[in-house]
C-alpha positions as CSV (number, residue, x, y, z in Angstrom):
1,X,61.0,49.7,110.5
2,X,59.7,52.6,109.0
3,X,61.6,55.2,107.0
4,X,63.9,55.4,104.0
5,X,63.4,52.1,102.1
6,X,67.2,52.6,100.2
7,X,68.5,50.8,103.4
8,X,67.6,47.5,105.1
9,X,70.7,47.1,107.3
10,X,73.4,48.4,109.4
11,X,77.0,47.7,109.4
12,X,79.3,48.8,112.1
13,X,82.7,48.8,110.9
14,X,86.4,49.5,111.6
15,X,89.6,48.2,113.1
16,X,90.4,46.6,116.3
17,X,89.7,47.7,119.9
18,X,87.8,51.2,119.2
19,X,84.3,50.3,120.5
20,X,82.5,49.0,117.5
21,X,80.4,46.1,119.9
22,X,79.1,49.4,122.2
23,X,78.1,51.0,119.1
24,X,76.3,48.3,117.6
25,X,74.5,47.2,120.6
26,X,73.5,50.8,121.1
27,X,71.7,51.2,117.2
28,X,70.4,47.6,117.6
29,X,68.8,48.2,121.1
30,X,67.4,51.2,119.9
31,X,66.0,50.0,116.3
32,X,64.5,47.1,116.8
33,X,67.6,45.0,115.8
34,X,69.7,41.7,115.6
35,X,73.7,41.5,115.6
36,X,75.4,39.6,113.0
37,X,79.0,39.2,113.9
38,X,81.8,40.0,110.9
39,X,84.5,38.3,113.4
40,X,86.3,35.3,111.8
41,X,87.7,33.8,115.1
42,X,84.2,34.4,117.5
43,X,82.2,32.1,115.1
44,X,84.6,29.4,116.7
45,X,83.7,28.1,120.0
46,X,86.1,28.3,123.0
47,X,88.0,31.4,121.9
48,X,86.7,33.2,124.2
49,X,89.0,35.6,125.6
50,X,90.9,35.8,122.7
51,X,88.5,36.7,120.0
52,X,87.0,39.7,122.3
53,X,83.5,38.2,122.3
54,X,82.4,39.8,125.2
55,X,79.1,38.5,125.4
56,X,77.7,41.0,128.2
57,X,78.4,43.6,126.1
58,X,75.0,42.2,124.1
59,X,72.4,44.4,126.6
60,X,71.1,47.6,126.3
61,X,68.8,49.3,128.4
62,X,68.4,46.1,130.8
63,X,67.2,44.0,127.9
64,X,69.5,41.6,125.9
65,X,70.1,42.1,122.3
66,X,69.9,38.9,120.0
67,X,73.0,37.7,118.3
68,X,74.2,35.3,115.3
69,X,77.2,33.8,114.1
70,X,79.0,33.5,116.9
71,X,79.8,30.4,118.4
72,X,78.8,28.7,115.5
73,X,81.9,26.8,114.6
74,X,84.3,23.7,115.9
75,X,88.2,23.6,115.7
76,X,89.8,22.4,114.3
77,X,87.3,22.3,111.6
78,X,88.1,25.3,108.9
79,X,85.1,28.2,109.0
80,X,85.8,30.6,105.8
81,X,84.7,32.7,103.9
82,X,82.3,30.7,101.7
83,X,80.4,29.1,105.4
84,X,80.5,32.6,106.3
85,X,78.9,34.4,103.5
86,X,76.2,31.3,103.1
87,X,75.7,31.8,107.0
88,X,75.0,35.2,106.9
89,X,72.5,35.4,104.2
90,X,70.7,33.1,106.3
91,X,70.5,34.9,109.0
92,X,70.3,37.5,107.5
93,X,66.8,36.7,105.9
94,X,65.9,35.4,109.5
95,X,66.5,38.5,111.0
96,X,64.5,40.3,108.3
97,X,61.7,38.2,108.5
98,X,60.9,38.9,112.0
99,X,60.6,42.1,111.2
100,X,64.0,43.2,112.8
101,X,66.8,45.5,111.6
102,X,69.8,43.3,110.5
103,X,73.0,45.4,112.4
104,X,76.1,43.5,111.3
105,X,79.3,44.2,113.1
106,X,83.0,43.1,112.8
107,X,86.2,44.2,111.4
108,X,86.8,41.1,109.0
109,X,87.7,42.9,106.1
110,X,86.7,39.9,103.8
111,X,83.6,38.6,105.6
112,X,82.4,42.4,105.3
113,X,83.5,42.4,102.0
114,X,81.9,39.7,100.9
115,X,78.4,40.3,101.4
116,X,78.7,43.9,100.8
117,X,80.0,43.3,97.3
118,X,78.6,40.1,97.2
119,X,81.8,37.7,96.2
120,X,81.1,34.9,93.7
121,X,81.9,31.5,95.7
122,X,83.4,28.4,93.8
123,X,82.8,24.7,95.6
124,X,86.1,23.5,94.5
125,X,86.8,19.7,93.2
126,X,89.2,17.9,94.7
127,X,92.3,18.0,92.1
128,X,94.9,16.6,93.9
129,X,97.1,16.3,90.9
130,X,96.6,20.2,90.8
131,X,97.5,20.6,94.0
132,X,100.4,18.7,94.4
133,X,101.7,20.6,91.4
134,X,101.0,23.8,92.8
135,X,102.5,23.2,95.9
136,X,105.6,22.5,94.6
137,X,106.3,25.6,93.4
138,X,107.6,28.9,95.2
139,X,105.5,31.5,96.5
140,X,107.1,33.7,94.2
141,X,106.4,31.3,91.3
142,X,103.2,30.9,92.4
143,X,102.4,35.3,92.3
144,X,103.6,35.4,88.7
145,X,100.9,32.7,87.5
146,X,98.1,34.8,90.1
147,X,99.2,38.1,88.3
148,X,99.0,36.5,85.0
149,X,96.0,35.2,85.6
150,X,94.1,38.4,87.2
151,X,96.9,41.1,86.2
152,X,94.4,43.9,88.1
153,X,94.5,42.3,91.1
154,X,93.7,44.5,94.1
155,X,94.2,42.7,97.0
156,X,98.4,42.5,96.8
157,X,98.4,41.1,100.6
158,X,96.7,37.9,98.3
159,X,100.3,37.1,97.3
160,X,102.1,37.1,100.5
161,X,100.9,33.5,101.8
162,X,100.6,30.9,99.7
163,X,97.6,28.8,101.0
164,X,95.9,31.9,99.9
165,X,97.8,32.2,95.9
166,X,96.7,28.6,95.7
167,X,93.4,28.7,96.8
168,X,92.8,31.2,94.3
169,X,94.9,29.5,91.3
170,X,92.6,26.9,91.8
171,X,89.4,28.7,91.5
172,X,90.4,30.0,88.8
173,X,91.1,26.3,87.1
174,X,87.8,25.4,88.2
175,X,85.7,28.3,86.4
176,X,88.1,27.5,83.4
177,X,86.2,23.5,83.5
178,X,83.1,25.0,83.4
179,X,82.4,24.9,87.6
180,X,79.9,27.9,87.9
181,X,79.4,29.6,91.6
182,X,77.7,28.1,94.4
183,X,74.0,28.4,94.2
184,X,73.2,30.2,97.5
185,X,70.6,32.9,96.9
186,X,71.6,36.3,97.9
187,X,69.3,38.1,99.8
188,X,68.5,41.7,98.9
189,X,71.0,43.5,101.6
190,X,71.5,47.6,101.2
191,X,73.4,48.2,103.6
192,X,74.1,52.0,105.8
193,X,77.6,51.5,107.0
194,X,79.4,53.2,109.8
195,X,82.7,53.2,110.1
196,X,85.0,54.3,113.1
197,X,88.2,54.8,114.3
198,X,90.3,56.8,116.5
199,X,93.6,58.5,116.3
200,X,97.2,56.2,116.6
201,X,97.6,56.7,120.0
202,X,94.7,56.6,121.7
203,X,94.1,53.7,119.7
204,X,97.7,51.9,120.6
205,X,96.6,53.0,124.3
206,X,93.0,50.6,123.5
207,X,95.2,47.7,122.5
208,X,97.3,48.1,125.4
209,X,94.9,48.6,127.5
210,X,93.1,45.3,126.7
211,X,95.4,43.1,125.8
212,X,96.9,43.2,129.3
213,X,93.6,42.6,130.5
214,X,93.3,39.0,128.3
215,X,96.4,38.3,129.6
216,X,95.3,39.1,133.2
217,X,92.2,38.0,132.6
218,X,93.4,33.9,131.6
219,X,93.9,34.3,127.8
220,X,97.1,32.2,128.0
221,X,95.1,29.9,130.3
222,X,92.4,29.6,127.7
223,X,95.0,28.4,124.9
224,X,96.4,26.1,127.2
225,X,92.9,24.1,128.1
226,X,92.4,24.6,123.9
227,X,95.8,23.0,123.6
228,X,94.6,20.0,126.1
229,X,91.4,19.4,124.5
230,X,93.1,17.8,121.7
231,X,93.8,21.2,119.1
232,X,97.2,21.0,118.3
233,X,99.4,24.3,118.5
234,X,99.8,24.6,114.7
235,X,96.1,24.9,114.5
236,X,96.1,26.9,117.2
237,X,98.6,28.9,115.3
238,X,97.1,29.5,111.8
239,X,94.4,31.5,114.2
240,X,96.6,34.4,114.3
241,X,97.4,37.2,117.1
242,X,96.3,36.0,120.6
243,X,96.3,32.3,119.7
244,X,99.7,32.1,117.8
245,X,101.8,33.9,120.2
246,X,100.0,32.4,123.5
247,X,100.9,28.9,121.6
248,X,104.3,29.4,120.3
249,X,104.6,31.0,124.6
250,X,103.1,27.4,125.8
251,X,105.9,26.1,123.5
252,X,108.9,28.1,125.1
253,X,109.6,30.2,122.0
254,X,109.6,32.9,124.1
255,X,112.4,34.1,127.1
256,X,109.6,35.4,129.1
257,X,105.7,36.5,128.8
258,X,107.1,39.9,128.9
259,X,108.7,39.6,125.2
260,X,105.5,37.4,124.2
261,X,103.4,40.5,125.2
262,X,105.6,42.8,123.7
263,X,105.8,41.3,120.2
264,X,101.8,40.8,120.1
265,X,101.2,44.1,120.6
266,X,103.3,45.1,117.7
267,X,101.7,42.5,115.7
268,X,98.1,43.5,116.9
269,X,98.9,47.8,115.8
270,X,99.8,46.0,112.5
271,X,97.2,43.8,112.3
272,X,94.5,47.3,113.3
273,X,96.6,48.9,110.0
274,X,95.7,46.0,107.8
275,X,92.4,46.8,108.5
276,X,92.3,50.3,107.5
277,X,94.3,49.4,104.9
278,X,91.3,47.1,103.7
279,X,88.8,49.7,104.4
280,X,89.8,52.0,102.3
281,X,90.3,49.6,99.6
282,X,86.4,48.5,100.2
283,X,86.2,52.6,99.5
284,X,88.3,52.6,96.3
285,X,85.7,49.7,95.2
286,X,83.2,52.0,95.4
287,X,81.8,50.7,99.0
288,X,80.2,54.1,100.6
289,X,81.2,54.3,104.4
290,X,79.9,57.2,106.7
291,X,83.0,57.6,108.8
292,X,82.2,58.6,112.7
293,X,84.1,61.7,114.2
294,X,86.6,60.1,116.3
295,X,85.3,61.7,119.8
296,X,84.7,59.5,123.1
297,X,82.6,56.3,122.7
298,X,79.6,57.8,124.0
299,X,79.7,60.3,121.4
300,X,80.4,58.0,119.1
301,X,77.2,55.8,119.8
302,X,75.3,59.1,120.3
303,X,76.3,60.4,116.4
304,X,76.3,57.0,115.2
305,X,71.9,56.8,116.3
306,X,71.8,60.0,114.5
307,X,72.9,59.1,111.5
308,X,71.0,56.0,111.2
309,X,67.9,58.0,112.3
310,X,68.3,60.7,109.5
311,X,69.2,57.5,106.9
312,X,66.5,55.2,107.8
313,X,63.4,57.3,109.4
C-alpha cells in the first residue's frame, strides 16, 4: 500500500477478552491485509473453544480475511517460541510479497516480543549431563545462578518456574561453547502497534461473560474428546487456563464445576494482569505502542482505522 514507508505492518495488541480479533479483522479488511496470529495455544489444533479462535470472526464486509499461524501445530508436540518466531518471518515475507499488509494480532507477550525486538534464538545441544545437574537443584538455587549469570534481568516472572530458569541456564552454556544463534533471516518488519484495553470491570464483566459461554458452549467437552484422543492430562495441563482446570475437573479435583469455574476466572483476571504487566515492560524496552481510548468496540475499530490511516497513507 501506499503511504508512509516508516511502517510495513500492524500489530493489534493487548490482554485477554477486549476485542483485539474485531479490531484486527476490521484494519485488515480495510487495508488490503493478512492476520498473523500472536496466540500461543490457537497454533495448536483442536483447542478450539479454549484458545478463543473464533474463526468467523475472520470476515469483513462479506468477504473472508486470510489467516496464518493458526492451526499450525500438533499436541503433544511442544510449539515455542523459536517455531514461532521462524514461522512468522515466514509468513511474514509471504504476506508481504503478495503485496498485502502484514496485521499481526495476539496477546502473547513473548511471541509479540520476539519479533518486535527480534530475540536471538539458540538451537540447543543435547547435554544431558547439564541437565540432569540442573535439575537437581532448587528453583531457588537455580535463580541465584540466572541472576548471576544476567544480573539485569528484566523479565523476574523468568524465575518463578523452573523449566523456564533452566532453559535459559542452558542457553547461556551453549553461547559460552561457542553455539551462535539460529540462522533464520529476519525480515525487515517496522511495525505500527495498537494497543487496547478497557477498564477492570468492564473487562472482569468480558471474562465473565465468555468464559461461561466456553463452558456452555462444550469447552469441558472439548478437553474431554482431547483427553480421549490419546493427550494425557499433564499435557493437557502445562496448556494453562481453560485446559488445566477443565483437566484437573475431568480428574475430580474439583467439588463441583461451580468452584472449577470460579477459580478459572480468578486465574484468567490474573492471567489479563500478566499481560499488561508485560506490555508495559515491552514499553520500558523502548517498544512504542499507540494505546486506543478505551470506548465501545466499535469505536475502538473506528479510531483504531484512523490511526493507521494517518500512520500509513
Amino acid at each position: 500500500m501506499a503511504g508512509n514507508k516508516s511502517y510495513n505492518c500492524i500489530i493489534v495488541l493487548g490482554p485477554t477478552a477486549v476485542g483485539k480479533t474485531s479490531i484486527g479483522v476490521a484494519l485488515a479488511g480495510t487495508f488490503n491485509g493478512e492476520i498473523i496470529s500472536a496466540d500461543s495455544r490457537q497454533t495448536y489444533r483442536h483447542l478450539d473453544i479454549g484458545s478463543g479462535k473464533d474463526l468467523d470472526e475472520y470476515i469483513w464486509e462479506g468477504q473472508p480475511v486470510p489467516y496464518h499461524l493458526i492451526d499450525i501445530a500438533q499436541l503433544p508436540d511442544e510449539y515455542n517460541v523459536y517455531n514461532y518466531q521462524k514461522d512468522f518471518y515466514a509468513a511474514f515475507k509471504g504476506i508481504s510479497s503478495r503485496g498485502k499488509l502484514p496485521v499481526v494480532v495476539g496477546g502473547t507477550g513473548m511471541y509479540l516480543d520476539a519479533v518486535v525486538r527480534d530475540y536471538e534464538m539458540v538451537i540447543l545441544p543435547e547435554n544431558p549431563q547439564l541437565h540432569a545437574e540442573l535439575e537437581a537443584k532448587s528453583l531457588e538455587e537455580l535463580g541465584e545462578m540466572l541472576l548471576h549469570e544476567q544480573p539485569d534481568l528484566h523479565v523476574k516472572a523468568d524465575l518463578k518456574e523452573k523449566e523456564r530458569v533452566i532453559k535459559a541456564l542452558e542457553i547461556i552454556e551453549a553461547k559460552k561453547q561457542g553455539i551462535e544463534s539460529t540462522s533464520v533471516e529476519r525480515p525487515d518488519i517496522r511495525p505500527f502497534i495498537i494497543g487496547t484495553t478497557l477498564p477492570r470491570p468492564e473487562l472482569w464483566k468480558n471474562i465473565s461473560i465468555r468464559l461461561r459461554e466456553r463452558l456452555d458452549g462444550g469447552m469441558i467437552e472439548e478437553v474431554e474428546n482431547i483427553h480421549k484422543s490419546g493427550i494425557t492430562f499433564e499435557r493437557l495441563e502445562k496448556l494453562g487456563l481453560e485446559y488445566r482446570f477443565c483437566s484437573e475437573f475431568l480428574q475430580g479435583k474439583y467439588k463441583s464445576r461451580d468452584e472449577m469455574e470460579e477459580k478459572l476466572f480468578i486465574a484468567i483476571r490474573q492471567f489479563a494482569k500478566r499481560q499488561e504487566t508485560w506490555f508495559r515492560m515491552m514499553e520500558r524496552k523502548g517498544v512504542e505502542i499507540h494505546w486506543l481510548g478505551q470506548g465501545s468496540k466499535a469505536s475502538r475499530i473506528e479510531e483504531a482505522i484512523s490511526l493507521v490511516k494517518e500512520k500509513l497513507g
